[in-house]
C-alpha positions as CSV (number, residue, x, y, z in Angstrom):
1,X,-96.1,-82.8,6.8
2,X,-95.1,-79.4,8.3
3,X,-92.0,-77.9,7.3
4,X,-90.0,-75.2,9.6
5,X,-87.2,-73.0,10.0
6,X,-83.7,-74.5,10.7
7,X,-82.7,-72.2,13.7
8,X,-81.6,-68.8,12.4
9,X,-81.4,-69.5,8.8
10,X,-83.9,-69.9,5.8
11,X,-83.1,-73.4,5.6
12,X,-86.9,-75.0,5.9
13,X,-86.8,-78.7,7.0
14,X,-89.6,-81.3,7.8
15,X,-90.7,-81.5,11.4
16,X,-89.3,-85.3,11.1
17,X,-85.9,-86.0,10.0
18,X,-85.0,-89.7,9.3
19,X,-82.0,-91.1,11.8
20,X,-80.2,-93.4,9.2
21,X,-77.7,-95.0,11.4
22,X,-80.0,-98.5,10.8
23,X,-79.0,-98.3,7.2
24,X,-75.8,-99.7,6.1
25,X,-74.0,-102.9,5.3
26,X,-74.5,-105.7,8.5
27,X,-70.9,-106.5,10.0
28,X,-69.4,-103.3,8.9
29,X,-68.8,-101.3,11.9
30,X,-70.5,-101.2,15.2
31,X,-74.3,-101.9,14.3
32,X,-74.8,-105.2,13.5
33,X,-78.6,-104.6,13.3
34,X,-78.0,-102.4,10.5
35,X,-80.5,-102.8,7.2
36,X,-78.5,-103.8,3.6
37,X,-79.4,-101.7,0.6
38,X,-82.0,-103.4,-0.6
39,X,-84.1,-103.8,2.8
40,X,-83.2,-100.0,3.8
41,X,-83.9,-98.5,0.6
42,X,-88.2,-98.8,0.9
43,X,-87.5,-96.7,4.3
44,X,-86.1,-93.7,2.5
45,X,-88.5,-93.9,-0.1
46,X,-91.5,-94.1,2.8
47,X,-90.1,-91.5,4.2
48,X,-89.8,-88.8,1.1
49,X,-93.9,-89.9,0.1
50,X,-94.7,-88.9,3.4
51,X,-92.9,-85.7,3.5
52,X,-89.9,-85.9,5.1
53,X,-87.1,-83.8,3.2
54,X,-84.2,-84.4,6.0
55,X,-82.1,-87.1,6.7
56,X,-79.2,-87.5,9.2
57,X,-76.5,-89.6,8.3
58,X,-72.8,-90.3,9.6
59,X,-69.5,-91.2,8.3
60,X,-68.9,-93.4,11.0
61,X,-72.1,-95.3,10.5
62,X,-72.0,-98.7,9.7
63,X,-68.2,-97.9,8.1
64,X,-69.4,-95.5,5.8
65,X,-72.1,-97.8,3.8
66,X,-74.7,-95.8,5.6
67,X,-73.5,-92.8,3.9
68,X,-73.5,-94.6,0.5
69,X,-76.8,-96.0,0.7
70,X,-78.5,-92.9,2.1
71,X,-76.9,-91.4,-1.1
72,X,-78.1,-93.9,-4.1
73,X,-81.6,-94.1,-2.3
74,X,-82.0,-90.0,-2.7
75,X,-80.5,-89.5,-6.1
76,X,-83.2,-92.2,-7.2
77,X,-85.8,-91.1,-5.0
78,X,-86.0,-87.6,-4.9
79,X,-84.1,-84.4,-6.5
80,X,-80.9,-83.2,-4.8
81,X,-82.6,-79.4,-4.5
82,X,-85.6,-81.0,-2.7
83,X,-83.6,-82.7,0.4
84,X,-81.6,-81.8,3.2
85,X,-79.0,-84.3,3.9
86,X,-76.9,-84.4,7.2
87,X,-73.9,-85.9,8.3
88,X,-71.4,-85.9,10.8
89,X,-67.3,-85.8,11.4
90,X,-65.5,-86.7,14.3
91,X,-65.3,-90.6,14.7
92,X,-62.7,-92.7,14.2
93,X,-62.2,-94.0,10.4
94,X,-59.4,-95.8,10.7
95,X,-56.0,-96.9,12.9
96,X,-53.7,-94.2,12.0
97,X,-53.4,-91.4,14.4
98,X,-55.1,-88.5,12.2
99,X,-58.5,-90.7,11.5
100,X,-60.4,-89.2,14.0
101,X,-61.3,-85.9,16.0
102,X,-61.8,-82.7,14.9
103,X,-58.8,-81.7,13.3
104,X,-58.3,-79.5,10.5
105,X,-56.5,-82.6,8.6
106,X,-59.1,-84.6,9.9
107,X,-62.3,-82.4,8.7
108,X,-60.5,-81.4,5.5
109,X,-59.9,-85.3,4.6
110,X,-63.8,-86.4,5.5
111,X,-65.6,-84.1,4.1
112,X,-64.1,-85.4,0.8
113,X,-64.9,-88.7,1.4
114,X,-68.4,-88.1,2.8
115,X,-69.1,-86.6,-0.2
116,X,-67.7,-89.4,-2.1
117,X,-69.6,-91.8,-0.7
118,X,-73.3,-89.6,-1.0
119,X,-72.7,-88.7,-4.3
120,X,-72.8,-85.2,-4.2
121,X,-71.1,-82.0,-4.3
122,X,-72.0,-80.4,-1.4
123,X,-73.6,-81.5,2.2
124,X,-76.8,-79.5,3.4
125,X,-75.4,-79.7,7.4
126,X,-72.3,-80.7,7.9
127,X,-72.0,-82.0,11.9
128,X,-69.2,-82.0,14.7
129,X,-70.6,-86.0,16.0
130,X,-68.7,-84.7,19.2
131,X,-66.3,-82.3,21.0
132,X,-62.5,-82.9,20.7
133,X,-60.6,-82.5,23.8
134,X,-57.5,-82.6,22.5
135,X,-57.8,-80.1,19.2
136,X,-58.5,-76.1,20.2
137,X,-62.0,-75.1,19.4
138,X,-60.5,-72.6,17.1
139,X,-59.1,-75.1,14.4
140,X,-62.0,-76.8,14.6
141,X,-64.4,-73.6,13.9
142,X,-62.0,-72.3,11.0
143,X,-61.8,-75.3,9.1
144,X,-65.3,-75.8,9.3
145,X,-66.0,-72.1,8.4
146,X,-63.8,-72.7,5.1
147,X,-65.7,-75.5,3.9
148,X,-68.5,-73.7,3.9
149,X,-66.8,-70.9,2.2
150,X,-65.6,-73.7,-0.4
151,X,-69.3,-74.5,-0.8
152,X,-69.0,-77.9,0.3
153,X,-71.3,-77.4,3.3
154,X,-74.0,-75.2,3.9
155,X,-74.8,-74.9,7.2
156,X,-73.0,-76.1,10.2
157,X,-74.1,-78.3,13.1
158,X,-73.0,-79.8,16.4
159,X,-74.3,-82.7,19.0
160,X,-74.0,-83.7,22.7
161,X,-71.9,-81.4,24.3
162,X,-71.9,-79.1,27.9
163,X,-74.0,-76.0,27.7
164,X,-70.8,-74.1,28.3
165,X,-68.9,-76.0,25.6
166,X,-71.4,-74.7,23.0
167,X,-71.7,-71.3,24.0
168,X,-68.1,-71.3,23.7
169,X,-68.1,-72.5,20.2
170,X,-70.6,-69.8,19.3
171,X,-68.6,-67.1,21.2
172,X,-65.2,-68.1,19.0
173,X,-66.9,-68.4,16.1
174,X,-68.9,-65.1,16.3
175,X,-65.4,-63.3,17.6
176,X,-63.9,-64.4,14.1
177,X,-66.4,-63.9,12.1
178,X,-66.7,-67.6,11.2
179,X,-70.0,-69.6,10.5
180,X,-71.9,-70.2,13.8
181,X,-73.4,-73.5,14.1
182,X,-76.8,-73.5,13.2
183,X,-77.7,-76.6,15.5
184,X,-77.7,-78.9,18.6
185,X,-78.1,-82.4,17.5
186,X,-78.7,-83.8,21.6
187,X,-79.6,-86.7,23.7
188,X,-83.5,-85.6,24.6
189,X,-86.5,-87.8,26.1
190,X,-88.7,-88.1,28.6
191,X,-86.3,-90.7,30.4
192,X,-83.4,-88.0,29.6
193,X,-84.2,-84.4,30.4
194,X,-81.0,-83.3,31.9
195,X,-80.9,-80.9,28.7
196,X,-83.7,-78.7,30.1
197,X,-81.7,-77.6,32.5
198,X,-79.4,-75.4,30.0
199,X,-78.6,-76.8,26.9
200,X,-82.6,-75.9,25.6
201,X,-82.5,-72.7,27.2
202,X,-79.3,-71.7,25.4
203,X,-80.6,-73.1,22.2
204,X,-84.1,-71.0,22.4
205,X,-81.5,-67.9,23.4
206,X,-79.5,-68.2,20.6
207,X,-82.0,-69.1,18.4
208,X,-80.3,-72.4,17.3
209,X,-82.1,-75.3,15.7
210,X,-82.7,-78.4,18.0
211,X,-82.3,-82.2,16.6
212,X,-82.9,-84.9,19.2
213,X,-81.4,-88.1,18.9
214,X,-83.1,-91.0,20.4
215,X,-86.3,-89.6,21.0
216,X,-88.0,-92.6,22.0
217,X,-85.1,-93.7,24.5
218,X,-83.4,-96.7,21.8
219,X,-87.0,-98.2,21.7
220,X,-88.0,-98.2,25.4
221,X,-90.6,-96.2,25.4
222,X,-92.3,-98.4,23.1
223,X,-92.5,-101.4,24.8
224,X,-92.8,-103.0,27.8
225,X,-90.2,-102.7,30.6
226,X,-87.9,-105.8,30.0
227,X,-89.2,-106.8,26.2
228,X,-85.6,-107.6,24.7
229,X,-84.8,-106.8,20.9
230,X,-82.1,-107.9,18.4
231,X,-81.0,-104.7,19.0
232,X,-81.0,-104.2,22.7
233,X,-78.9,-107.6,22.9
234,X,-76.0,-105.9,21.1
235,X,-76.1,-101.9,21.4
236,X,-73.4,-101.6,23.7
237,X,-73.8,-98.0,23.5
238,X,-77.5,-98.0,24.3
239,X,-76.4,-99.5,28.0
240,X,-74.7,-96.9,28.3
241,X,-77.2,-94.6,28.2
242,X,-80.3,-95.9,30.9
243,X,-78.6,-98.8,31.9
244,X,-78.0,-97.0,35.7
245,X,-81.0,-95.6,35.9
246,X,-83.3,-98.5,34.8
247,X,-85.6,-98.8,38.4
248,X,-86.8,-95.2,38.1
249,X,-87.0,-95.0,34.2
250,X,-89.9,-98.0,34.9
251,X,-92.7,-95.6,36.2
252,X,-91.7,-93.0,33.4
253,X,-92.1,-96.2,30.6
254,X,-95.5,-97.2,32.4
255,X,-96.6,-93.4,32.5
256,X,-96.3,-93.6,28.2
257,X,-97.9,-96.6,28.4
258,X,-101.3,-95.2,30.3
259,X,-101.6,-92.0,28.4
260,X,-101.1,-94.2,25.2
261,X,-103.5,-96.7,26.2
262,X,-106.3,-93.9,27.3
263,X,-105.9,-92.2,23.9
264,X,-106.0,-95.5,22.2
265,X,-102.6,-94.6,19.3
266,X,-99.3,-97.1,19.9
267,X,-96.5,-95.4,22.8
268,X,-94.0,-93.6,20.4
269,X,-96.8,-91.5,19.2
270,X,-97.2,-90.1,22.5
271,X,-93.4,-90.3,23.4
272,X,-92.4,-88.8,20.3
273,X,-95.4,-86.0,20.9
274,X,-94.1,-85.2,24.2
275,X,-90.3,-84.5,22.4
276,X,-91.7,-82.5,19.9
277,X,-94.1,-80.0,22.0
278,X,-90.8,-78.5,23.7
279,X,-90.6,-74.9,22.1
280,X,-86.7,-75.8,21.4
281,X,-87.3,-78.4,19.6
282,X,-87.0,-78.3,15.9
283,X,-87.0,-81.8,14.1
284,X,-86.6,-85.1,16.4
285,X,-85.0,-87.5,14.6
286,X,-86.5,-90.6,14.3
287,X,-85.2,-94.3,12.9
288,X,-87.0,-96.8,11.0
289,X,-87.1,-100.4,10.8
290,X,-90.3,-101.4,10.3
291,X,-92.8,-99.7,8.3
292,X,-94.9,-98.5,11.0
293,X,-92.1,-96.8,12.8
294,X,-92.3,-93.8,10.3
295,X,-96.4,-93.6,10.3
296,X,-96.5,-93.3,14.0
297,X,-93.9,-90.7,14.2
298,X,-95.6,-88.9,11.6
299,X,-98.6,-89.3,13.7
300,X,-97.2,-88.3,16.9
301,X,-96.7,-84.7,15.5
302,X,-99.9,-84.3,15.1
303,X,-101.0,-85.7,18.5
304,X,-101.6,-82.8,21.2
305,X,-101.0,-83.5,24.8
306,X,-102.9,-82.3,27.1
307,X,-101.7,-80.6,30.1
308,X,-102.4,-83.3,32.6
309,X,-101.2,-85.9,30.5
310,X,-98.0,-83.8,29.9
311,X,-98.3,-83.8,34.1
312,X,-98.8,-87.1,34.5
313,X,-95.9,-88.2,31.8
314,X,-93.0,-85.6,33.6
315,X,-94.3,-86.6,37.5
316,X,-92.0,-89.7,38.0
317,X,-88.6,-88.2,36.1
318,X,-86.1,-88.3,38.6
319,X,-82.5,-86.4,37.9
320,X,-80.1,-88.2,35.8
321,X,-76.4,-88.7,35.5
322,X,-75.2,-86.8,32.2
323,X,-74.9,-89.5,29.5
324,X,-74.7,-89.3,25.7
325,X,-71.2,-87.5,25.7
């Protein structure tokens, strides 16, 4: 495993970092595919023998249980100094009006209770899940900055967004000398590239640390057009996301599956290559359910592309409506 630097800081993270929304109690929140503790546990420990030293995590995950497995798994597994753990703040976590967004209540409240659940004192990123609307960019930065300040955090992070809205975020923080956000955890495959066009520039501008989610497309690029899962039956927001653009997303799936079958290695190797070639690009994050899902993205790092396959998998991409917001 290769290890990097996080954007502009010294932080140095595995090329791979392991999604763990599939890891949490079944029936508890949204993800009713989700892995208990005792089936999701081998996964972390797969991933820390083969290298991997980052794992992304959310509150809002499977109602928190996520968070508390991620948390048992690494203190057993591996030692706090020798992992970078990631989660996220914005989603709703429970009915009252001050459960959710961005607010300095909000923030100040989950942190605690993140850390709470992962059994430990401080959290190695510490991510914005999404923007606010309704709360001012500037409460949001500040109270962020003062965690960090408390030494509950580290480094801060943020996810889908507008080019604009993040290069605001960075302007306000830099103008009061609060922490910047160190990364861009964004919706980037080869059936969604609408963040070529000025998030990754930004990114490579500003020198800030890319994280894709969903860099095999929720499992499409993997299979066949059509093959149905237990969780493509009941991700609601997964339709979301290609549902519209399904007819020309085809040619791109059957593209993978060409290049895959001339080189002979499974199609997330060469999906998951393609992601990771982008010179933005820091650490896609990848989920695993199955054993094989975190050998093959281990091996897609280390599969090059050549220049006509990269041709041939880009050719039928056709513009997309913004999604993952």
């Amino acid at each position: 495993m290769d290890y990097v630097t996080f954007g502009f800081t010294g932080l140095q993270v595995s090329r791979l970092c392991l999604g763990c929304m599939s890891y949490g109690e079944p029936g508890r929140g949204t993800h009713p595919w989700s892995l208990p503790e005792d089936a999701a546990r081998p996964f972390i420990r797969q991933a820390l023998e083969l290298g991997v030293n980052f794992f992304d995590t959310a509150n809002v995950y499977s109602d928190g249980t996520s968070e508390e497995i991620v948390g048992r798994a690494l203190k057993d597994f591996a030692d706090r100094d020798d992992v970078v753990i990631a989660t996220k703040v914005h989603g709703r976590m429970g009915a009252g009006p001050n459960r959710g967004g961005l607010s300095r209540k909000h923030i100040m409240s989950e942190i605690d209770a993140s850390l709470r659940r992962l059994g430990t004192d401080y959290v190695d990123l510490y991510q914005i899940h999404r923007l606010d609307p309704v709360t001012p960019i500037e409460e949001t930065m500040e109270a962020l900055h003062d965690l960090v300040r408390a030494g509950k955090v580290r480094y801060l992070g943020a996810s889908s967004m507008y080019a604009w809205q993040f290069a605001k975020a960075l302007w306000v923080a830099e103008r009061h000398g609060w922490t910047r956000f160190a990364s861009m955890q964004n919706h980037y495959n080869l059936l969604y590239r609408e963040e070529e066009r000025e998030m990754l520039p930004l990114c490579l501008d500003q020198g800030v640390a890319v994280i894709p989610w969903s860099p095999l497309a929720r499992g499409l690029l993997t299979r066949d057009p059509g093959e149905r899962t237990a969780r493509t039956d009941s991700d609601e927001f997964g339709r979301t996301l290609y549902a519209r653009t399904e007819e020309h997303d085809r040619a791109v799936v059957d593209a993978v599956g060409r290049v895959a079958g001339q080189r002979g290695v499974p199609r997330a190797q060469v999906a998951l290559a393609w992601v990771a070639r982008h010179p933005a690009v820091t650490a896609p994050i990848v989920g695993a359910t199955k054993p094989h899902h975190l050998t093959d993205a281990v091996a897609g790092l280390e599969l090059e592309l050549t220049d006509a396959e990269v041709a041939e998998l880009e050719a039928p991409y056709v513009p997309h409506p913004v999604s993952g917001f």
